[in-house]
C-alpha positions in Angstrom: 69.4 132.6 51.5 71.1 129.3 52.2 73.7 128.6 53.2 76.7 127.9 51.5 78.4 124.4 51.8 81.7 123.8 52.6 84.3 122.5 49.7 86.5 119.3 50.7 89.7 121.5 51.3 87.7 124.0 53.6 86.4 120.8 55.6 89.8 119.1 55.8 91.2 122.5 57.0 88.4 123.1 59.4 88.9 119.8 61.3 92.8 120.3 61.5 91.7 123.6 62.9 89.4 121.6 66.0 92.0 119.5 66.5 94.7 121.6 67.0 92.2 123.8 69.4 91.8 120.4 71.1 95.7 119.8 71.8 96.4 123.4 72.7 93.6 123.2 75.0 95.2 119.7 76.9 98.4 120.8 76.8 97.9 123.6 78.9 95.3 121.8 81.1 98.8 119.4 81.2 101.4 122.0 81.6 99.9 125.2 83.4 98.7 125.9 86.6 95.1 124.3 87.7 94.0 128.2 88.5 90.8 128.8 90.1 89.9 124.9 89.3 92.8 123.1 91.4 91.3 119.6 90.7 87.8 118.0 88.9 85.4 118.8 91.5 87.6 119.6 94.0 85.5 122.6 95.3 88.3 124.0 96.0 89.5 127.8 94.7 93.0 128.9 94.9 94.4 132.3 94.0 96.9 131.6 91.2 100.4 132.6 91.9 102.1 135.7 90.3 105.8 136.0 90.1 106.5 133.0 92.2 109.9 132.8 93.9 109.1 129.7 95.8 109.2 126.0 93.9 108.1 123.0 96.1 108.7 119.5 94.0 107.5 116.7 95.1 110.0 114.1 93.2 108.4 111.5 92.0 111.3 108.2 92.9 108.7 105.5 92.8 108.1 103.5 96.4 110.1 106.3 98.2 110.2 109.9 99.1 112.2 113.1 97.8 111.0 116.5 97.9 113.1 119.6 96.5 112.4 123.3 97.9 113.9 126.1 95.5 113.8 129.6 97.0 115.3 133.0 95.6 118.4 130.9 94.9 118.6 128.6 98.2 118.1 125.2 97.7 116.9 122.3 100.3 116.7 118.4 99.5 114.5 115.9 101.9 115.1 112.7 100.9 115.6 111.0 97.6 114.7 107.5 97.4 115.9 104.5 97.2 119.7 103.8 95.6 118.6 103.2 92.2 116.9 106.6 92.0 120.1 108.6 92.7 121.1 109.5 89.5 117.5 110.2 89.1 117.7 112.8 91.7 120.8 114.1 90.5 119.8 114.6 86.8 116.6 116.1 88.6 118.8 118.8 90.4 121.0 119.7 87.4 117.8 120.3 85.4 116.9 122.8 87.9 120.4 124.5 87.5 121.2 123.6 91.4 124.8 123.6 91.7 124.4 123.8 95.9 122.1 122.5 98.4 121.8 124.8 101.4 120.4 121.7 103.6 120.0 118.1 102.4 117.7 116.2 105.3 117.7 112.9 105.2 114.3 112.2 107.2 115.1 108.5 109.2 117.8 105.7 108.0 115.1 103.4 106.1 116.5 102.8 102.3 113.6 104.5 100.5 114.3 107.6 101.6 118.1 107.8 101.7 119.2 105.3 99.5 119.6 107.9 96.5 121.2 110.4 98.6 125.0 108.8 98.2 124.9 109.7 94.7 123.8 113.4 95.8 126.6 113.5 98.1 129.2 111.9 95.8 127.6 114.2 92.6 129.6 117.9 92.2 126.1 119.7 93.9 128.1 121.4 97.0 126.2 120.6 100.0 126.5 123.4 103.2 124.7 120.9 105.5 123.2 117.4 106.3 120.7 117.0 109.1 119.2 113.6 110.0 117.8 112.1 113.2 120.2 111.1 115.8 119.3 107.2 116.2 120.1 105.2 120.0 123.4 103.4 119.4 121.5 99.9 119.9 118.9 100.7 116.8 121.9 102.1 114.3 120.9 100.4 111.0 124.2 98.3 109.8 122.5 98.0 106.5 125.0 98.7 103.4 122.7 101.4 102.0 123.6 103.8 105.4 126.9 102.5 106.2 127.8 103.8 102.8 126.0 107.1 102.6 128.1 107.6 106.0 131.3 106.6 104.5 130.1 108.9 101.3 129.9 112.1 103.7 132.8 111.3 105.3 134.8 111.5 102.1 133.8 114.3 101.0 134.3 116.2 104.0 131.1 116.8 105.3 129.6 116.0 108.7 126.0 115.1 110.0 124.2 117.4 112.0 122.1 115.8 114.5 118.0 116.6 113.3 116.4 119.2 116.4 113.9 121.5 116.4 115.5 124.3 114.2 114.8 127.2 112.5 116.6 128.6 109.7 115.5 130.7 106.4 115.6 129.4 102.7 115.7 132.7 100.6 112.1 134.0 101.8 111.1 131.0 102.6 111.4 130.1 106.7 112.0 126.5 107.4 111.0 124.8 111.1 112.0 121.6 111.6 110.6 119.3 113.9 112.4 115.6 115.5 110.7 113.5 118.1 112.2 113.4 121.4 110.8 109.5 122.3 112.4 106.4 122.3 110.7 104.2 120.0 111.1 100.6 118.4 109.9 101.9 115.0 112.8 103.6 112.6 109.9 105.6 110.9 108.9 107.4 114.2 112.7 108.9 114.5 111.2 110.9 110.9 112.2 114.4 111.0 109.5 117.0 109.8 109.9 120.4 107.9 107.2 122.8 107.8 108.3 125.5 105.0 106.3 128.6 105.4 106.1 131.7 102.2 104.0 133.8 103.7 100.2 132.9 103.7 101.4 129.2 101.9 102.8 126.4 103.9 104.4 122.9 103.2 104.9 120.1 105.9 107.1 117.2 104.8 106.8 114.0 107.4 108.8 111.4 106.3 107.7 108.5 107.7 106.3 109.8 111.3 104.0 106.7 112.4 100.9 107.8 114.8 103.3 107.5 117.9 105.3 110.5 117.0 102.8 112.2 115.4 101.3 111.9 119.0 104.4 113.4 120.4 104.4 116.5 118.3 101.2 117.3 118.3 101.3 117.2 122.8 104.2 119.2 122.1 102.9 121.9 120.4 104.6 121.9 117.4 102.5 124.2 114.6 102.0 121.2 111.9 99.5 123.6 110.7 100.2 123.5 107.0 98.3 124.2 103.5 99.8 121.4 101.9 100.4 118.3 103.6 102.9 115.2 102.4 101.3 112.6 103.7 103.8 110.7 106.0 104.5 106.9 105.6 103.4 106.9 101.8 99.5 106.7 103.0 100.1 103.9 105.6 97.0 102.6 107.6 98.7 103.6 110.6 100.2 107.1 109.6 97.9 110.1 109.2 95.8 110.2 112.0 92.7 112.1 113.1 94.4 114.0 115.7 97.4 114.6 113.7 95.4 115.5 110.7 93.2 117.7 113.1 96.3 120.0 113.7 97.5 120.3 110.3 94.2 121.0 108.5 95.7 120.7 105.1 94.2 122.0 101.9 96.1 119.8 99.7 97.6 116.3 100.4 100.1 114.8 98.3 101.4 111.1 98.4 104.8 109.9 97.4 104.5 106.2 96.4 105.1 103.7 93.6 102.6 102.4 91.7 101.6 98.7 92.3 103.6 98.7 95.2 103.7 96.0 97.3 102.3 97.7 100.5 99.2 98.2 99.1 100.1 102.3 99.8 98.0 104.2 100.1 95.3 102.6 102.4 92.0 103.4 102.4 92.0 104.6 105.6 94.3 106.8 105.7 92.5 108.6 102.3 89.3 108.4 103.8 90.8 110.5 106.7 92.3 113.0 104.4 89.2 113.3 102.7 87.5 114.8 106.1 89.7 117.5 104.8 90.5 117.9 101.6 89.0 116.3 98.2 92.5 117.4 96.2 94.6 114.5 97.0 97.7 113.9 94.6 99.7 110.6 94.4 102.9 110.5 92.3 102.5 107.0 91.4 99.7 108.7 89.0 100.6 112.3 88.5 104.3 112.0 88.3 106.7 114.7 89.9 104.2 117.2 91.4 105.6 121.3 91.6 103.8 123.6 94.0 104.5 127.6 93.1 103.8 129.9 95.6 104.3 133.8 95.8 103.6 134.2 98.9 99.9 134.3 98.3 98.7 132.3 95.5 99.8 129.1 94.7 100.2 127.6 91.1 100.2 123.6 91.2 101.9 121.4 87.9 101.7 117.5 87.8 104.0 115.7 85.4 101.2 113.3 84.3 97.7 114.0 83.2 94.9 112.1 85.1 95.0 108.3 85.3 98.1 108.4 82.2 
């Protein structure tokens, strides 16, 4: 028997049908965790997270870095960008529901990293305490951007804790901090690191740690070991090294930079270092504000932007 053509209202009704199959289908490609396929051909498989009580958000502020941690109800801000990304950050925050920050870290004195942190402080977020590198009196930056994040902490009655090698908990989340000890010309090498660990999953933030004082901590011993690395100095040439790298051993890399930025971040030799590691390399200049997940075993992973949009 043959069979039976379609009339024009069944056609019309089966192609709004496919369509709306198709936007369903991107939006949660969009919107949802990758799952077992983290990234195109990535190779790599990750056990989707169940229940996650961790959140690791990787802001993105253009040419500049700010990364949020959210734990069982603890809160920790590294860094958010340059001045005119402080409101930004701040809107970013309240969207979150954060109305305290356990720890704000304010990696090294360079203006892409704490230039939007003034309107953190002087925002109604309570902040418990402000750690950032303790900087030789002759190499104190005079610029206006940390004379007035200073003079912003001082009014609202907070003090700076001098960055160290610490160790503190963020709900279950345990937090290790790590400050080179050196002397050094370059502002970037004073860049504090965080490792957060949640059980088997593990973050390290850099900052802006330049191959000298990634040097240092790795013949210190400090475990950079970490799942997912943020790359330090935005994918600088001279950042990311193979012995650095070879201690961390990161899964996932993630890169915190503007797009067309003048730099030229992130070099090519830095990414074809990463890629002795890890094919599932995220930039936020092209995926937006990337969130990490974690329950302690599996990880979910959420971009803001879809591929190349």
């Amino acid at each position: 028997m043959a069979r039976k053509s379609m009339n024009r209202s069944q056609k019309i009704a089966s192609a709004v049908t496919a369509v709306v199959i198709v936007l369903i289908a991107a939006a949660v490609t969009h919107f949802t965790n990758f799952g077992e396929e983290v990234k195109k051909n990535s190779g790599l498989v990750q056990k989707p997270a169940s229940g996650a009580d961790l959140s690791v958000h990787f802001i993105d502020v253009g040419q500049g870095d700010c990364t949020l941690i959210m734990c069982g109800g603890h809160n920790m801000l590294i860094d958010a960008g340059e001045s005119d990304q402080g409101e930004k950050v701040v809107e970013y925050l309240k969207a979150q529901e954060i109305e305290s920050l356990d720890c704000v870290i304010g990696t090294h004195p360079h203006s892409d990293h704490i230039g939007g942190l003034r309107a953190v402080v002087n925002s109604d977020i309570k902040i418990s305490k402000i750690i950032m590198p303790k900087i030789p009196d002759e190499q104190v930056p005079t610029s206006y951007t940390y004379t007035k994040l200073l003079k912003a902490i001082i009014n609202k009655g907070l003090t700076v804790t001098n960055a160290d090698d610490f160790t503190f908990e963020l709900g279950s989340a345990v937090i290790n901090t790590y400050t080179p000890k050196k002397k050094y010309k370059d502002l970037n090498d004073y860049s504090v690191a965080a490792k957060v660990t949640h059980g088997e999953n593990s973050f390290l933030i850099t900052g802006d740690l330049g191959k000298q004082s990634e040097k240092e901590l790795v013949k210190r011993g400090c475990d950079l070991s970490a799942k997912v690395l943020q790359v330090c100095h935005h994918g600088s040439r001279e950042s990311s090294t193979e012995l650095f790298l070879s201690k961390v051993r990161p899964s996932y890399a993630v890169i915190q930079c503007g797009a067309g930025n003048s730099y030229g971040h992130p070099h090519e030799e830095a990414l074809e270092r990463l890629n002795e590691y890890t094919s599932v390399i995220y930039t936020t200049d092209t995926d937006g504000t990337i969130v990490f997940e974690s329950d302690k075993e599996g990880m979910n992973i959420k971009t803001e932007k879809s591929d190349g949009n």
